[in-house]
Structure formats: C-alpha cells, structure tokens
N, C-alpha and C positions, 0 to 999 in steps of 0.2 A: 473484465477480470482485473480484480486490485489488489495489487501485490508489492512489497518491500523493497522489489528490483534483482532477488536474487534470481540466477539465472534457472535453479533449478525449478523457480515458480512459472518462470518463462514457457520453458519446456514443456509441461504439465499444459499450458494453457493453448499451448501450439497442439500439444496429441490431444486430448479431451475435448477443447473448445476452440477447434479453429476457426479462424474469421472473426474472433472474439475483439472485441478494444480491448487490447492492452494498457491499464493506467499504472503509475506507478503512486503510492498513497503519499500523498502533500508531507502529510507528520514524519513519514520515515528518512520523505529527499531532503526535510530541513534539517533532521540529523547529520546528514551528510556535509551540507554548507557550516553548519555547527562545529563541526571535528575541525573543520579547517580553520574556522575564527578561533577557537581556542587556541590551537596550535598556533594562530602566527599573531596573534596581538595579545593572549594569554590574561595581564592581569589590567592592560588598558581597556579598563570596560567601557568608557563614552565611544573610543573605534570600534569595539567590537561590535557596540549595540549598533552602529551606524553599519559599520560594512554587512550587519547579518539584518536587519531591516532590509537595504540595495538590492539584499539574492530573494529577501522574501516576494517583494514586490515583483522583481524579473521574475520568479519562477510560480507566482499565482497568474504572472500575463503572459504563461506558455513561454517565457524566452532562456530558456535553459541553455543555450550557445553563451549567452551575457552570464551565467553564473562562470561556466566553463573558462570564461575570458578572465572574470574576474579573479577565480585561483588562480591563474596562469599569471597574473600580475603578484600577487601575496610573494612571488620567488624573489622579486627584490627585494623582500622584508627584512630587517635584520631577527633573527631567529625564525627563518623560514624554517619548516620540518617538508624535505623534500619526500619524504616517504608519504605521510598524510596527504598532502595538495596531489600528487600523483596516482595514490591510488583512490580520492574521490573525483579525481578529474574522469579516471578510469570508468566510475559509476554514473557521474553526468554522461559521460557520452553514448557507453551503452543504453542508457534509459532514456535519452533523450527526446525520442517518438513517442513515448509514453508519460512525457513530460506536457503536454497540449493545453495547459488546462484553461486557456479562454474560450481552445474548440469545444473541450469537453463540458465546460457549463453551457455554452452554448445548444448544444445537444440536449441538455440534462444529467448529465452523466455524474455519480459520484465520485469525488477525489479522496475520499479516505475511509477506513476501512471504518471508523466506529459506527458507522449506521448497523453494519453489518455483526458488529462485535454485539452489541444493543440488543439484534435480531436474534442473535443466537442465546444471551443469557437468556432472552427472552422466550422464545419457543422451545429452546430445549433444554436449557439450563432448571429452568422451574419447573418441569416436567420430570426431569432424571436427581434431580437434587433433592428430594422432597426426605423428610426426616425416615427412617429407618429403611428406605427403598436401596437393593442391592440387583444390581445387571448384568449377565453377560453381556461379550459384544454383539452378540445373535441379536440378543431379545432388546439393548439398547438401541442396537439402528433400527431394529422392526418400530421403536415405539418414537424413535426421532421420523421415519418415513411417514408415520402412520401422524405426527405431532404436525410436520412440517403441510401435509398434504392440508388438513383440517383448515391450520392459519392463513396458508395460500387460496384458501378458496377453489381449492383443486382435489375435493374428496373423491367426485366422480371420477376424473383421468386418472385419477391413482387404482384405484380399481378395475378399469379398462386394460389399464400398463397391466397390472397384476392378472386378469383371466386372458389378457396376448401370451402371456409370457410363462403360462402353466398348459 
C-alpha cells in the first residue's frame, strides 16, 4: 500500500488490507526534506542543493533516522523556522517503517505512486473519459469493475466473485 504518509491513509490500510507493506511514496517524503531546505537556507541555493541531495541519498538507502538527525541539526541555523523542522521531524518519524526502501527494492516493491497514477489514466480514465460519454456513480464503478477485471487478466474470477455473491 502506497501512500503520502497521511495518517488517515494508514488507517484505511490497517482495516481494509491488513498485513499489507505499508510504503510511504519517495516524491511525497522528498517534499517533506524540501519544506525544511527552504526554510533554513532559503535563497543559498549551492547548501541547499547539497543538504537536500545528503537526505535524498539517506532516504533512497532506507536510512530515514539520518534525514531525522539531519533537521534536528538545521536548529543551529541562523533562521531556523522551529515550526517547519518540528513538524517534518514529526512526519519522518511516524513514517519511518515505511521508509525501507533498499528493503523494499529488494523485494520488488514499488516506491511511488505514478506507476499506479499511469495505471489508472490508463484503464479507466480512457474508458470513462471518452467524448460525449456521461455516468452515474452506479454505472461508472460497474464499467471500472468490469475495465479493471479485463486488463488484469482476471475476467473469469470477476464473474465467479459475482455468481458467490448474488
């Protein structure tokens, strides 16, 4: 399951898909190290680019404790913003288990969401998008169920699911 870090995506993945890997998606945690480079080196761009290169690399080798350490140093900055470094320290650490990512290449595992973003114009964006086509939500999930099953190569379980479940 790959998500932004918000908690409320959490929650959803703990009732729906328990036991799931929890990832948290690369593009969104660099936002995070982001907010904080701007805030404390602002218009020194050769630090900036250096200190936000340091977290990219820690946090593609799963070492997300080293980005953590590293705001926790930004506070002797002169123009530290104690708000910013504090409440991304807050988001590093919560997310931190779902921060893995030499385990999760390791595995296989995707670290960001556009494959998925991709998947979706793709199966069902060009299916519901198409010029003068208009949908309920009834009739749109019926024809995303009916899209997604096709692409998956899963026409027959989708119809098994469907005569279990009438």
């Amino acid at each position: 399951m790959i998500g932004d870090g918000a908690p409320w995506i959490w929650n959803i993945a703990d009732e729906q898909f328990y036991g799931a890997t929890q990832i948290v998606d690369l593009f969104h945690a660099r936002e995070h190290y982001w907010n904080v480079a701007k805030a404390c080196f602002g218009q020194n761009k050769d630090k900036l680019y250096q200190w936000t290169e340091e977290r990219r690399k820690e946090l593609d080798d799963g070492r997300p404790e080293e980005v953590i350490d590293a705001i926790k140093c930004c506070s002797s900055l002169p123009g530290y913003d104690k708000e910013i470094c504090e409440r991304e320290i807050g988001y590093f650490e919560k997310n931190k288990g779902r921060m893995r990512s030499a385990d999760f290449r390791k595995r296989g595992l995707f670290e960001g969401s556009g494959a998925f973003k991709a998947g979706y114009r793709t199966v069902v964006g060009q299916r519901l998008k198409q010029s003068g086509m208009h949908w309920t939500v009834r009739g749109a999930n019926s024809i995303i169920a009916l899209r997604c099953s096709i692409m998956s190569n899963r026409w027959e379980d989708f119809w098994e699911h469907r005569a279990v479940a009438a």
